[in-house]
N, C-alpha and C positions, 0 to 999 in steps of 0.2 A: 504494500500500500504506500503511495506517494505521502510526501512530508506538505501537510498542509499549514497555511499562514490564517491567524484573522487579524483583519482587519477594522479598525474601529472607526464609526461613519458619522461618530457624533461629537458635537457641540459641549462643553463643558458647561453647567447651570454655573454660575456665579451670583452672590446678591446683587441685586440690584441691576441687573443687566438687561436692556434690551433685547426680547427677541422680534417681537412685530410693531412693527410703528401705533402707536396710541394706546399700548396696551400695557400696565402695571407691570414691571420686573420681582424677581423672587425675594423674599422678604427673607434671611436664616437667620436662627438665634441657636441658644441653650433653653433650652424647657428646665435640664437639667446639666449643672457645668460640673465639669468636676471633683470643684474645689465642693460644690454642697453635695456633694455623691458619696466624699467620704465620711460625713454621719450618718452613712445607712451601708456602708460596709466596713467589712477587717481592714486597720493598717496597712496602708500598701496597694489597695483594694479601690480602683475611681473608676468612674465610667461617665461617658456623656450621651445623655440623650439631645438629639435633636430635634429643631421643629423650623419648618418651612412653610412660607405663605403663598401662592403662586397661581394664576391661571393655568390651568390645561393647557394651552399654546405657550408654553416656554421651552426654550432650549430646542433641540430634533424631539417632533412629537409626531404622533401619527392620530389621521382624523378616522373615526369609525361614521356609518351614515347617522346615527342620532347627532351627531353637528352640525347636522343640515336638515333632519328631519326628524320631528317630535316620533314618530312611530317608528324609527330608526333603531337599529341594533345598537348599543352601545358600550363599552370596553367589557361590561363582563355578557356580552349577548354572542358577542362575534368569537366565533372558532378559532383556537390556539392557532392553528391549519393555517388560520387566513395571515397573519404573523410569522411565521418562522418557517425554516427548511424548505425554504425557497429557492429553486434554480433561479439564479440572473440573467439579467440581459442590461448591458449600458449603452446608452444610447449618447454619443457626443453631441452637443448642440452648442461647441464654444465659439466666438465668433465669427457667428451670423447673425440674422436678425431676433431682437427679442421676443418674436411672437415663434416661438417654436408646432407649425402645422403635423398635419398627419406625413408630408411626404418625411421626415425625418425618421421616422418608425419605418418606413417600406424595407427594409433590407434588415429587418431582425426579427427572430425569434420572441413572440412574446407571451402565447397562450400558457394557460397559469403559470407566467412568470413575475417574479419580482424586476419591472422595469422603472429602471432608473435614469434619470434625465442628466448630463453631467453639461451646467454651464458654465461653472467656473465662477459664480456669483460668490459664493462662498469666501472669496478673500476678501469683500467688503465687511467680513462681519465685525461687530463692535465698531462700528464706523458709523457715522452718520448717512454715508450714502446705502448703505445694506436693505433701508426699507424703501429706496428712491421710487418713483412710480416706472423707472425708467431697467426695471428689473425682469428678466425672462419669463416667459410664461407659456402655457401650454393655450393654444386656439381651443374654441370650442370642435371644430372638424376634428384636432387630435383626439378631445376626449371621447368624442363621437367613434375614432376608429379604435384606441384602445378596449372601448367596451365595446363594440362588434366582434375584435379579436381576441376577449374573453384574459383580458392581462388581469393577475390574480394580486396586483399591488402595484403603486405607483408611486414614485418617492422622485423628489428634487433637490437640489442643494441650490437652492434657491428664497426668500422671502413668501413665496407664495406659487401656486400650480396655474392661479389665477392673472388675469390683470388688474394693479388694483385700482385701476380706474373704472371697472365694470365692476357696481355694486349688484348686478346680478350673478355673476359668478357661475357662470357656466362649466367650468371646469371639475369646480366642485358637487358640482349639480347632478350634474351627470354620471360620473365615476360614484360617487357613494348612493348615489340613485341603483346603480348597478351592483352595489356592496364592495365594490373594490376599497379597500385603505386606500388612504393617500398618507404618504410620509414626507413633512416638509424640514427644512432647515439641516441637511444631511451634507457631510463635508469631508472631503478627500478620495473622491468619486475616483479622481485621475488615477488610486492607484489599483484600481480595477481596472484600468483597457487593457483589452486582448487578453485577458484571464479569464479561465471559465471560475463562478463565485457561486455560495450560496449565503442567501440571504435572512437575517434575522432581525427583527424588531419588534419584539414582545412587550406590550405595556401592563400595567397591574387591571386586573377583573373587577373595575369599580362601576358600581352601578350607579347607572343616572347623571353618567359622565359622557360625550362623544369623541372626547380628544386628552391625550399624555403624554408627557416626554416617554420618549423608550433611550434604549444602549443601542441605536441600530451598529448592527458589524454584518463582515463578509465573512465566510472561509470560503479563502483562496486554496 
């Protein structure tokens, strides 16, 4: 058996950090520090608990369809399956145009695959320009032909799958209309080309939630 690599596809939570333009950063504390942990154990003996404040869309998160739709599966509805040990497929879309169409898909493999869009967006992040409007996005005709072609996950290293000038959101519309995940804010994409990957991005089974950071990775 071949010596396999993973690969880590996500975004570090930090406090306070921007992930999507307008939207609260993560709050961290000490619930429990460990200077007051050791009145409740043995000499020697500390521990911290932690506690964090956050939107679901922080850091690399993945959207289930209850993000889009009240009668929607959400993180504990949707199948481990639809998440993890997933064949890849990457798709380059560095520069050309931001509006990434269906002809960019024509020449890959995508039926239940985890395909991934790599444009390179990802060096803006922690930057000001990361949420710009002027950031790549999938056309509604792509989302149209992914879900014809029956793709079993969709991820971007990108701001958004959307553009975020269309506050209807077609992209999202339609893929989690279909039940596909979508994973946004995924990063170092490039060191997938020309490797065959399998893909994982498992978030926690919480109910009456549509959206979570996950760890996405590869094994290469």
């Amino acid at each position: 058996m071949g010596q396999h690599t993973l690969i880590d596809l996500s975004h570090v939570v930090e406090d306070g950090m921007t992930t999507h333009p307008g939207l609260p950063g993560p709050e961290t504390a000490d619930h429990l520090s460990r200077a007051e942990s050791r009145a409740h154990y043995a000499p020697g003996t500390e521990f911290q608990i932690g506690r964090i404040t956050m939107v679901g869309n922080t850091g690399t998160y993945v959207d289930t369809p209850f993000h889009r739709y009240a009668d929607g599966m959400d993180l504990s509805d949707m199948p481990l399956s639809k998440f993890v040990n997933l064949a890849g497929t990457l798709v380059p879309a560095t520069g050309g145009p931001r509006e990434i169409g269906p002809e960019a898909f024509d020449e890959h493999e995508v039926r239940g695959r985890a395909v991934l869009v790599h444009t390179g967006w990802d060096r803006h992040w922690r930057t000001p320009h990361y949420g710009h409007a002027s950031q790549p996005y999938l056309t509604p005709e792509a989302a149209d032909w992914l879900v014809e072609h029956e793709a079993a996950l969709v991820g971007i290293d990108a701001v958004n799958v959307d553009d975020l000038t269309d506050p209807t959101r077609p992209a999202h519309t339609k893929l989690l209309a279909a039940g596909i995940p979508v994973v946004e804010h995924l990063t170092g994409l490039e060191r997938l080309a020309g490797r065959p990957f399998v893909f994982h991005a498992a978030p926690p089974a919480i109910r009456g939630m549509g959206t979570f950071p996950v760890r996405a990775y590869a094994l290469v």
